[in-house]
Structures are given as C-alpha cells and as structure tokens.
N, C-alpha and C positions, 0 to 999 in steps of 0.2 A: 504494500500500500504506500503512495506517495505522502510522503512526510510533510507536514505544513510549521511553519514556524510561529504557531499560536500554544501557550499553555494554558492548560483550562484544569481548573480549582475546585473539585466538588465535595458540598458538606451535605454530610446526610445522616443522622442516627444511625440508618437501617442497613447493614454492612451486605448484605444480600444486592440491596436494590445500588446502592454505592459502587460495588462489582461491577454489575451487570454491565452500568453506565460506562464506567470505566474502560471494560475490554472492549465495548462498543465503539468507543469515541478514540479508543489508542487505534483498533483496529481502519479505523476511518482517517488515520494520519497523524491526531493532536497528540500533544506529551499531557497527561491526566497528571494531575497531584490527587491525591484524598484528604479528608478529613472528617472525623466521625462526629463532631459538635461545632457550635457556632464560636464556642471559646480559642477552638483550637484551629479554625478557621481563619479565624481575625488573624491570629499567632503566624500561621502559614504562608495568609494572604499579601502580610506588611516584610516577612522573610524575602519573599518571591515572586511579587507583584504578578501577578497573571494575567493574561490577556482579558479572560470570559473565567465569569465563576458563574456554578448551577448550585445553588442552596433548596433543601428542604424548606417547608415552611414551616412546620411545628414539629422543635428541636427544644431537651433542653439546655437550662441555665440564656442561652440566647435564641430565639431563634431570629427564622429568616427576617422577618421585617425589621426587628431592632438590630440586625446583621448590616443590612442595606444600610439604614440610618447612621449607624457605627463607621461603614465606608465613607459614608458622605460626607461624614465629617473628619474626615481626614482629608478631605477635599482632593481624592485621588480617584478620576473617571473612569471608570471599567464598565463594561458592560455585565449584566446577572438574568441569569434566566431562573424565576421559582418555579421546582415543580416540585407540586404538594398533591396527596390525595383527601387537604380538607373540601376542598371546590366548595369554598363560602365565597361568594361573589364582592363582599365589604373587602376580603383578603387579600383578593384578585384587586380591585378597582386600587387598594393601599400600595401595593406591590407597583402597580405601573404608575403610580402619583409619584412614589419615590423614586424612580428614573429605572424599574425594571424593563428589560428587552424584552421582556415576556413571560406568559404564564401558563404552565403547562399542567394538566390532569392527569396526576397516575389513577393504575398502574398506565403505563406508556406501552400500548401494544405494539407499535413500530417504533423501534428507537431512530428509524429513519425521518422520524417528524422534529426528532430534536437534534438530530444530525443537521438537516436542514435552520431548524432554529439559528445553532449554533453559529451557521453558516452566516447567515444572514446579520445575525447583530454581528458582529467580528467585522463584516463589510459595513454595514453603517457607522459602527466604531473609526474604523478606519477612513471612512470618508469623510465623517463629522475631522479627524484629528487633520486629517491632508485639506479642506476647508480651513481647518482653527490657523494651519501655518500656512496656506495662500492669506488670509486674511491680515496674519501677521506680515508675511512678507510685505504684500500690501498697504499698511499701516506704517509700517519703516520707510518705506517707497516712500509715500505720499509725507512723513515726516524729512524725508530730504529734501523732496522734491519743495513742500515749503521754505527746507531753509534755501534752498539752491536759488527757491524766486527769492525771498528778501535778500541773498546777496545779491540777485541781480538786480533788484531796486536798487539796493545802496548803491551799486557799481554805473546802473540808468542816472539815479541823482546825479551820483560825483562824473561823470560823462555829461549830462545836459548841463551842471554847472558849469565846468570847465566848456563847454561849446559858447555856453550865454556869454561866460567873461572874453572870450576870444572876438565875439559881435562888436561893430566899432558900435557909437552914441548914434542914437535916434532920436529927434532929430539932429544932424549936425548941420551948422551953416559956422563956411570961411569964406571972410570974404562977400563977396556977393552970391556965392554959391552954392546952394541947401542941397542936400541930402537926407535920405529918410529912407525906411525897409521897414520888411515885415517877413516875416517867417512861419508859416504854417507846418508844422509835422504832422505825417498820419501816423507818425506812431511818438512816441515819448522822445527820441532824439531826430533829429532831421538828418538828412544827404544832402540839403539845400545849404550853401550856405554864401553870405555877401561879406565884403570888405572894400573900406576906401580910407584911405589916407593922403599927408602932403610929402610927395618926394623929396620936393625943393622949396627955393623960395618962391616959385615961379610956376609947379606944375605939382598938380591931384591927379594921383592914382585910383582905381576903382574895379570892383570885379564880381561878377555873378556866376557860380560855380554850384552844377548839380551831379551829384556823382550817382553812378548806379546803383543801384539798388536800394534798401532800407534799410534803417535800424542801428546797430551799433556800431557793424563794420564800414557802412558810409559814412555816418558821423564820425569815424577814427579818420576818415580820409580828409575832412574838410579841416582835422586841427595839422594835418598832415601838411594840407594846402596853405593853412596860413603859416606853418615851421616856412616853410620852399618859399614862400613870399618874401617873408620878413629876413631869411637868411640872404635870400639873393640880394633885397636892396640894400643888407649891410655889408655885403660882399661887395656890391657896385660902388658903394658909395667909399670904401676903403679901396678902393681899386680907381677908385676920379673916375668911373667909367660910367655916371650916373646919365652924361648928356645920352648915351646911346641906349638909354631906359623905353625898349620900345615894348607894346602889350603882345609883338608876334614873339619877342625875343624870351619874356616872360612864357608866355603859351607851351615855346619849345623847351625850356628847362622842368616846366612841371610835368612836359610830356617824358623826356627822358626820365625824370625820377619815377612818375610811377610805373614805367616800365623797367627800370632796374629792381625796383621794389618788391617787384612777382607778387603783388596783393590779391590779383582778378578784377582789377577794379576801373575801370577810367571816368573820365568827368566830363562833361560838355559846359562850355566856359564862355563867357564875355568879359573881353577885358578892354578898359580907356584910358587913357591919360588926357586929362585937359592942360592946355598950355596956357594961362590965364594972360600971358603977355601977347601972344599970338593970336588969343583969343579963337585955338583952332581945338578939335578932338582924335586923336586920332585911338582907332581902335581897331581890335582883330577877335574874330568868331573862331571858338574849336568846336565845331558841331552844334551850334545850341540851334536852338527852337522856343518857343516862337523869338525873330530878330527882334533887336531895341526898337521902340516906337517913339520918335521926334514927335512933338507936340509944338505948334507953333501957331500963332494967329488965328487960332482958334481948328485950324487941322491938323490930323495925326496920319502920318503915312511909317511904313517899315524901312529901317536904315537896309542897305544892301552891304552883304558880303558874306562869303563861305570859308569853310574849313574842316579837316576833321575831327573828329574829337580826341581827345586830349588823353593818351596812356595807352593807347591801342594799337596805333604803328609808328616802328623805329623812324621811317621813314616821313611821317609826316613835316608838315612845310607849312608855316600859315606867314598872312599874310597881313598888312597895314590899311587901313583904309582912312582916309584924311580928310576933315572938313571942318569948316566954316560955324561956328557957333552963333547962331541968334542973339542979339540982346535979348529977348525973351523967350525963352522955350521951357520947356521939361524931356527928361528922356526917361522912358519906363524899361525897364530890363523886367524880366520875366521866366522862371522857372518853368519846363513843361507842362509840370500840376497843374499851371492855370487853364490847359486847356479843360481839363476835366467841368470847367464851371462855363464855358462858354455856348453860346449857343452853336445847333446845328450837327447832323449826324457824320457829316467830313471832314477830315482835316483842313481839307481849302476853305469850307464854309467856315470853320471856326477859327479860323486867320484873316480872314474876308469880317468878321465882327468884330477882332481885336483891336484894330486901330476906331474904330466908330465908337467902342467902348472906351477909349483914353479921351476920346475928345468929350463926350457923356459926359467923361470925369472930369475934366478941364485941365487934366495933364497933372492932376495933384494925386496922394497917395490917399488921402482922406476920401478924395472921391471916389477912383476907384475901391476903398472899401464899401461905400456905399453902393456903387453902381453892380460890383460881384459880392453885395452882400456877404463879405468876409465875416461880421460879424456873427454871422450866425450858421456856420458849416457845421454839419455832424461828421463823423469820420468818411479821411477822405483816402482815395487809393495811392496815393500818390505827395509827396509833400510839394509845397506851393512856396516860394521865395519873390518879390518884389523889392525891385528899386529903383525911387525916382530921387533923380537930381534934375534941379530945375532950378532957372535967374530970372526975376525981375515978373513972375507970374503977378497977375493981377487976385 
C-alpha cells in the first residue's frame, strides 16, 4: 500500500474497536498512533502533533468534547473526526461547533466511509493551511509593496521638488521683456520642462524642452537638460567663446550628451536667444510641435523652421533661423500636450486652430489659460508646458 505522509492519532477506551481502526487506516497508507483515554491522548497529541486525530466521544476522566476544547486551547489546528456510538444529535451538533471535521456512527460497517472521511478533512486541512500562507505571502507583499509606494512618494516629493526649484521665476520681466510659463503634468513629475535666463549684458537665452515619455525617468532628463545648459554656458563663458552662443550650437551639445548617455530617451526642443541690442531673435527647432506662434497687431501666425529631434541621431545638424522682433508682440512656445485640448479630429485641423486661439488670447498667458480653460483639466495623457515672452502688449 502507498505510504502517505499524514499521522493520525486515535483515542478510544475500546481496545477492540481502536485495533480495528488502526490496521485499517495503516493498511490504507497513514502511520496510526493509539491511545486508550483522553488523558493520555492530550499527552500523545502535544508529544507528536499529528496530522488528523479520530476520538471516541464518551471516554473517561476526558472525553471527546472536553478533548476538542482542550486542543483548542492550545491554539494548535488539527483536524478531528468523532466517532461515537452515542448518536445524541446535541453531541453531534457540539462536536462540529467546536471545529470537528466530522461525525461518525458506530459501529462503522465500512471502514471505507472513514477512510474517505479521513481523506477528505487532511485535504481541507491542507488547503485551508496553503490559503492561510498565500494569504500570508500576500499580506507581506502588499506590506512592501506599501512601503515601496511611500518610498516612492518620498522619492516623487524630493524629485518634483528638486524639478520646481530648477523652474526659472514666473512671472519674470528684464528689461522691457516679460516672461511667464506654466507647467501641466499628467502625472506627479512632468517631461515638460522650460528655462530662460541672461547670457550677457546684451542677450536672453530661452528654451522649451519635452522629453519622451513620463514620469520619473523624463523628469530625470529635464534636471539632466538644465546640468548640459548651465555647464555649457559656464564653459563658454570661461572659454570668451560666449559671442558664438548660438541655440543650433546648444541643440547639438545636448544632442551629443544624451546620446552618449545611453538613457533611451530624446527631447524635442525650442531654443532662442534674443539680442536686445539688435533687437533680433534668433532660434532653432529639434523636432518640436506645434512651432512658436508670433502674436503681433492683433494676428498670430506659426514661426517657420525644422529639425530633428534632439538624442536620437549622431548625425543630426540643426539649424538658425533669424529675425526681426516687433516692438510689440508675444511668442507662445508650446509642448505637444496642448494639442490634446485643441479643437478638431487632425493634426492639421488642430494647428489650423492654434494660432486663432493665441490671438482669442491676445498673445498673453492669462488668456490662453482662459481660452484652453487650463484651469480646470482633469487628468491629462500627456503633460502640457507653455511659454510666452512678450514687449510692450497692450
């Protein structure tokens, strides 16, 4: 007979019926213990913890029920099958209250009914205990997995902090020259991200930067982009090599870094320098979308110029585009996200409404909040960036 690796524990007065059980139940695979009272049961059962005990129910000094009670309070789970030949129904109904597997009628004319008994609590036993440790397992899980989100809050905080303090001042004006942004995230840190500063005494720098993707590892790219900024202009400016500060020449150094960098990541970028003494702008596109939109006497059209974008080939090349600043205009830079808020089901239609919408707004950033209802977005697919600089708006 195949061996099973369950011991089973039976108390019984009656050394005949004890037997029987016994050669029954070894015969059918299990390792049996005996015991011929409930005293000596207890004694046995705390020796050698057994899988399944089968108890009498009227034993003396203990019997079965105060036996059960006795386990239980030792707070040790076993399964017990009673089989008694009082068949008082109050005994029965006691028996399965206090967590018996079962209740059995002697004499037992098949010992194959308790074979199968047997059988049966030992697998419920067994599934309740491989449940109790899923549940556990489960429970540890979900206990790390908690800590693992509040370290990643703390780590999302000190990351959106460190992102905020890197943002120049909103609004800023030098000069006759205002600036201002906004920053939308669709999730807790942005990929969007803006900067402008003064080179010289003579010329502002400026730049709108969306990197791919979301989340933590775009926003690692944008503090990335401002290290690459800020080292380059203090490399140029210890190098006197500041007058050659072009926004192609900046384009290609942040191209080559983040292709050295093997991150997976590239940017799509606008960069300008205004020349306050020339009163000119010149700037260069590495792939963005939608172009800058010039606001001026009350119309808004799309500046021209292309490139690729920025981390993706060694070989990219970009380019300068030079012009003539209005005494009064605004220029709106814009992160992809905004198309998500714009009218119309095509890309061309909703670039066909973008400049209409700047002019709505009157080339200010206030109005376009109002005009794309910024204020009141629910979560968006995509993060959203704005920047308008603008002279002498009415």
């Amino acid at each position: 007979m195949h061996k099973t690796s369950a011991t089973l524990l039976i108390i019984d007065d009656d050394e005949v019926v004890r037997a029987s059980l016994a050669a029954y139940l070894e015969d059918s695979g299990f390792e049996v213990l005996q015991a011929s009272n409930g005293l000596q049961g207890l004694e046995l059962f705390q020796q050698t913890s057994p899988d399944l005990m089968i108890c009498d129910l009227r034993m003396p000094q203990v019997d079965g029920l105060e036996l059960i009670r006795r386990i239980n309070a030792l707070g040790i789970e076993v399964p017990v099958i009673v089989v008694s030949g009082a068949g008082v129904m109050n005994d029965a109904v006691e028996a399965l209250r206090l967590g018996a597997a079962d209740y059995l009628i002697k004499p037992l004319e098949d010992l194959a009914v308790l074979e199968h008994s047997v059988r049966r609590a030992l697998d419920r036993y067994r599934l309740r205990q491989e449940n109790q440790r899923y549940r556990e397992k489960l429970e540890a899980a979900n206990r790390e997995l908690q800590a693992s989100l509040h370290l990643l809050q703390e780590d999302q905080n000190a990351g959106r902090q460190v992102q905020m303090n890197m943002l120049p001042v909103t609004p800023w004006q030098i000069d006759d020259l205002n600036f201002a942004h906004q920053i939308i995230p669709s999730l807790y840190l942005s990929g969007d991200f803006v900067d402008y500063f003064r080179i010289d005494e003579r010329r502002i720098a400026f730049y709108l930067a969306d990197v791919s993707g979301h989340g933590a590892s775009s926003a690692f790219i944008t503090v990335l982009l401002k290290f690459m900024t800020t080292r380059l202009l203090y490399e140029w400016r210890r190098a006197g090599a500041l007058l050659e500060f072009k926004p192609s020449d900046v384009l290609g150094h942040i191209n080559r870094g983040l292709i050295n960098c093997k991150l997976g990541k590239h940017v799509t970028m606008l960069g300008g320098v205004i020349d306050q003494e020339s009163g000119t702008l010149t700037y260069s596109i590495g792939g963005h979308l939608p172009l800058p939109v010039i606001f001026e006497k009350g119309q808004a059209r799309y500046l021209e110029g292309r490139g690729l974008p920025v981390g993706l080939f060694e070989e990219a090349e970009y380019g300068d585009e030079i012009m003539a600043l209005p005494d009064s205009f605004s220029l709106t830079l814009l992160s992809d996200g905004i198309l998500d808020l714009l009218p119309g089901d095509r890309l061309k239609d909703k670039e066909l409404a973008l400049p209409q919408l700047v002019s709505q707004a009157g080339g200010t950033l206030d109005g376009l909040r109002q005009v794309l209802g910024l204020a009141n977005l629910g979560e968006m697919p995509d993060d959203i960036a704005l920047l308008v600089l603008s002279r002498n708006l009415a």
